[in-house]
N, C-alpha and C positions, 0 to 999 in steps of 0.2 A: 504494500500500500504506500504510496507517495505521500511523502511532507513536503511541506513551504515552508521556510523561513520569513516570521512577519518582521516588520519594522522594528518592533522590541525586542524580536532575537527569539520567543517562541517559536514551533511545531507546532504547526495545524494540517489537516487532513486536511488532502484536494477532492470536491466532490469526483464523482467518474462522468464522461462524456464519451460520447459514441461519435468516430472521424471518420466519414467513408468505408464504412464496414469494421474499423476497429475502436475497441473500448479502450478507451486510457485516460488518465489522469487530467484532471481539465488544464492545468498548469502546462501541461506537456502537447496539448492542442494548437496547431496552428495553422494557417492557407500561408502559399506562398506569396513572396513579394511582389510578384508580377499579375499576381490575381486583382480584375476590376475592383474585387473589393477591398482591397489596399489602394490601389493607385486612385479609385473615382469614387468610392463609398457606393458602388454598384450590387446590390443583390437583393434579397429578399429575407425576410424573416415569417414566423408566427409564434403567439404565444398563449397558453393553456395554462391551468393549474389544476391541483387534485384536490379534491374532497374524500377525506375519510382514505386518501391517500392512494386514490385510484387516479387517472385523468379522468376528467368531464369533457364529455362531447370530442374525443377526441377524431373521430371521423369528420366532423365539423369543423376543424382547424385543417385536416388533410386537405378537403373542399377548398378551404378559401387560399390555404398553402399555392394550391395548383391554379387556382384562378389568377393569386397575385403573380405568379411564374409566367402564367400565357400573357398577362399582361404588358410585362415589361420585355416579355421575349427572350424568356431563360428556361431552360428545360431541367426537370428533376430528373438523376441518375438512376432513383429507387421506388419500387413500386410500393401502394401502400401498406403493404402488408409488411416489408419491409422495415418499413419506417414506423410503425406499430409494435413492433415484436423490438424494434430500437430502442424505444422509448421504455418499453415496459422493463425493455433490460439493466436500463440506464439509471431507473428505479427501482430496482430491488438490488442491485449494486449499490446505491448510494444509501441504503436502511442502514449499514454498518458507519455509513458518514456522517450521518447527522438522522435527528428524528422528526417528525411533524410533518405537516404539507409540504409543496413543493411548487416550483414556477418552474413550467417546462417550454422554453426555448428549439425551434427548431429555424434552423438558419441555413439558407442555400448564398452560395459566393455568387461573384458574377464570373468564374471561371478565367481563368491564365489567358491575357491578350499578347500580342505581337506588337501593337499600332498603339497602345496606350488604353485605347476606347473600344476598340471592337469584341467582344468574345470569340477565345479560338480553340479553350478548351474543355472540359469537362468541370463542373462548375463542382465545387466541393461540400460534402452534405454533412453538419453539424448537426445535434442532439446534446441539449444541454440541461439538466435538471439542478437545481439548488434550493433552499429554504427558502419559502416561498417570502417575501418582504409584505408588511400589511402598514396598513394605515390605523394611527393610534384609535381606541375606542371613542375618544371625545369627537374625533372628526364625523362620526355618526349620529351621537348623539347632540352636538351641538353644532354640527353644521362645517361647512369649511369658504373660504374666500376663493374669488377664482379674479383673472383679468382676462382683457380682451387683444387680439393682438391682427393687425391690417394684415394678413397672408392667408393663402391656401396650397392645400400639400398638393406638390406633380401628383400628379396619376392618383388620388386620392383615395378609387376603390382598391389599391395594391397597398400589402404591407412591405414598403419597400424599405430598404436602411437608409434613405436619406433624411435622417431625423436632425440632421445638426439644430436648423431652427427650434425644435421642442426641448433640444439641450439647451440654447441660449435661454428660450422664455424660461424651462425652469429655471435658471439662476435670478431670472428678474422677477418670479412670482414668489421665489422662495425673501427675496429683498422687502416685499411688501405683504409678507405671511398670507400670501394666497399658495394654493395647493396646484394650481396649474392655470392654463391659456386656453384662452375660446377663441378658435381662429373665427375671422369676420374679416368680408367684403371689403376694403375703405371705401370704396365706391357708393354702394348699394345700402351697406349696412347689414346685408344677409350674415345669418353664421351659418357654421357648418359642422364643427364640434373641437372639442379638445384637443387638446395637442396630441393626447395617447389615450380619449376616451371619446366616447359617445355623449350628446346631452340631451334631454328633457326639460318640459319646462309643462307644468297644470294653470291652469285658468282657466276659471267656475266651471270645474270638476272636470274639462277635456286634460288630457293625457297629448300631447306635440312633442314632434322631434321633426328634425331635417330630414329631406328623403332623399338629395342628390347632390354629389361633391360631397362625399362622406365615404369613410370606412364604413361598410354594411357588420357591423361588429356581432360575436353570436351573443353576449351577452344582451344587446340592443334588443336582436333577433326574440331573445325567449322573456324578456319584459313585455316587447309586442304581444307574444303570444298569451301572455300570464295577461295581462290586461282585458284582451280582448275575451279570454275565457269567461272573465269573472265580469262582464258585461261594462268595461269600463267603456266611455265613449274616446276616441283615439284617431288623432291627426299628423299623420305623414305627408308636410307640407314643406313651401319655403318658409322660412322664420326669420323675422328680422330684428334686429338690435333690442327694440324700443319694446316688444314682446318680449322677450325675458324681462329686462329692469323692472316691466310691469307685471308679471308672473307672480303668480297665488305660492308658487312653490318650483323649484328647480335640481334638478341632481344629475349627477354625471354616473356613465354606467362601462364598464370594462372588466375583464374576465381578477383583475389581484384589485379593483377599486369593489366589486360587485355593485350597491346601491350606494352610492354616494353624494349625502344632500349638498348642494348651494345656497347662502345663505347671503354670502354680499359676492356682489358683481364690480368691477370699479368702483368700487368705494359705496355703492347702492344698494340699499338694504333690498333683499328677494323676500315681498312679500311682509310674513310679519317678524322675519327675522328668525325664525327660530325654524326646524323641522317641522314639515308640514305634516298634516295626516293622509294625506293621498301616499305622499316620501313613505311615511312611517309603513302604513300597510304593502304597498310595493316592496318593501325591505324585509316585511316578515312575508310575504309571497317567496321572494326569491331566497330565500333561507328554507324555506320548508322545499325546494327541491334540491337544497344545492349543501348545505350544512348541515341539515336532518336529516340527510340520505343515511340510510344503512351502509355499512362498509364494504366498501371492494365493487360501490356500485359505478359504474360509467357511463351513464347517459341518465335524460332526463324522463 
């Protein structure tokens, strides 16, 4: 089993990660230098977590895996079963590394170019699992701040790696104790959603979110469905600025955020400040399929 050496001179365990057919040490992982996704931040990603320390919907991350792939014009090496039987390995390997849930990372390079930019060669397949990173309890129950920021992501419905801009806003969201960035239009004023999450926004009892220039997120996906089961009334539209600020209640939704309320907007209180009750029931919906699940379950 492989150690690292920390900054303080401790021995810590490397989780395991799965590199184009072999498992090794995440420390000892790497693509080459001349890979797109070194030289251009060219490739793709998706990312999943477990419950009760299975993945959830993992065939739902394959899907949108292979959509963001066709998208940007890169091809996966492995088929999914493959890449299934990866993951599962990658996690029961790592029970010996640490314990509790997990954030599972699956990552495609943009493959070894000649020219700088073109793709020329077989693009390299990562599987990455580590302890899952959560968000404090207060940020649920008392809401979290968010800002706004003039940009929208290339290619939107793709999970591609060119994230630097949601690096930057985090540093200037974390400066003004908001939790993240609502991309928005300057133009228009339309939003489109967070920088690494999906948004909603209730007003007199409708349920809204953006329907296009969006990550189609699966967590978004199964709040849709939870909503519309339980006869909420629900608008997949465009949305603009002056709708949220005026919003009864707001929350952001992504697969390690799951229900995540909004509470102030640039400095503008959502509503009456405090978690809504539309939020609050939405939050215990998505718990009882997702946190109350029995163990070892994988889909919803």
């Amino acid at each position: 089993m492989a150690t690292t050496a920390t900054n303080s001179g401790a021995q810590t365990v490397d989780p395991w990660c799965w590199v184009n057919g072999t498992l090794m040490p995440l420390s000892c992982a790497s693509v080459p230098c001349r890979d797109l996704t070194v030289l251009r931040g060219a490739g793709i990603f998706d990312f999943l977590r477990t419950y009760s320390e299975a993945p959830l919907l993992l065939p739902h991350s394959l899907e949108r895996f292979r959509r963001s792939a066709d998208l940007v014009g890169l091809r996966i090496p492995y088929d999914d079963d493959t890449i299934t039987a990866a993951v599962n390995l990658v996690l029961e390997r790592n029970k010996s590394v640490y314990s509790g849930e997990s954030g599972i990372r699956l990552l495609l390079s943009g493959g070894i170019t000649l020219d700088g930019l073109t793709p020329h060669g077989t693009p390299s397949l990562i599987v990455i699992s580590q302890p899952l990173s959560r968000y404090p309890a207060e940020c649920y129950t008392n809401g979290v701040k968010a800002i706004t920021a003039p940009m929208h992501r290339f290619i939107p419905e793709a999970k591609h790696l060119n994230y630097l801009p949601a690096v930057v806003l985090a540093q200037k969201a974390k400066q003004v104790g908001a939790v993240e960035s609502i991309y928005m239009n300057p133009d228009t004023r339309v939003i489109y959603e967070g920088s690494v999450s999906n948004i909603f926004l209730v007003k007199n009892g409708v349920l809204i979110t953006p329907q296009t220039g969006i990550l189609l997120g699966i967590t978004r996906k199964h709040i849709l469905q939870l909503a519309r089961t339980h006869g909420w009334a629900v608008e997949e539209r465009e949305v603009h600025i002056d709708e949220l600020l005026h919003a009864d209640e707001a929350f952001f939704t992504a697969a390690n955020k799951r229900v995540l309320p909004i509470v102030n907007v640039d400095g503008a209180v959502i509503g009456s400040g405090t978690v809504g009750p539309k939020t609050k029931a939405m939050m215990e919906l998505f718990d009882n399929i997702t946190i109350n699940l029995k163990p070892k379950t994988s889909g919803l």
